[in-house]
N, C-alpha and C positions, 0 to 999 in steps of 0.2 A: 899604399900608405903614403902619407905627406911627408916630405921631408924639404930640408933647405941642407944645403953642402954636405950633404951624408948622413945628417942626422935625421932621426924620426921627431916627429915632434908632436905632445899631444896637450889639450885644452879638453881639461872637464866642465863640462859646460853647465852642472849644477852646483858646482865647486866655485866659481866665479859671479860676481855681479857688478853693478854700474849705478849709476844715479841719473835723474832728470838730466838734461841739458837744453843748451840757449842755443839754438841756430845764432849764423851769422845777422840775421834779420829780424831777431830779437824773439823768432818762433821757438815754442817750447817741443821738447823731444820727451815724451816718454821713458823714463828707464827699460822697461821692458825690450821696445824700439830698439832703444841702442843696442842692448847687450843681446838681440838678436841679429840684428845688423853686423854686428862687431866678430860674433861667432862666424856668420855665412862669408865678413871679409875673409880670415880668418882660413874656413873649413878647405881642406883639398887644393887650399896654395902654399899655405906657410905652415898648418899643423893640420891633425886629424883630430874632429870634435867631436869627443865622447861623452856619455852620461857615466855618474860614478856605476851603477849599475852594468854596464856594459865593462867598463873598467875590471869592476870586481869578478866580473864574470872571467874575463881573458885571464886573471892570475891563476 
């Protein structure tokens, strides 16, 4: 499991979303793009990225 200073930490990754964005160079970004990007920064450094499904399974 991912953690930062002891803590676990977790990102539902169907529970969250993002919008288009502008690169530096005026290129356009996808939402999709992003908020898969943003998960994989994200997944197994700073939190562990689950589906609510997965989620609702562990409880």
């Amino acid at each position: 499991m991912a953690g930062n200073f002891g803590y676990e930490t977790y990102v539902i990754s169907d529970a969250t979303a993002t919008f288009d964005r502008i690169g530096i160079h005026g290129e356009k970004y996808d939402s999709e793009l992003i908020h898969l990007t943003s998960l994989a920064n994200l997944n197994d450094e700073f939190a562990t990225v689950w589906t609510s499904e997965k989620l609702l399974n562990e409880l």
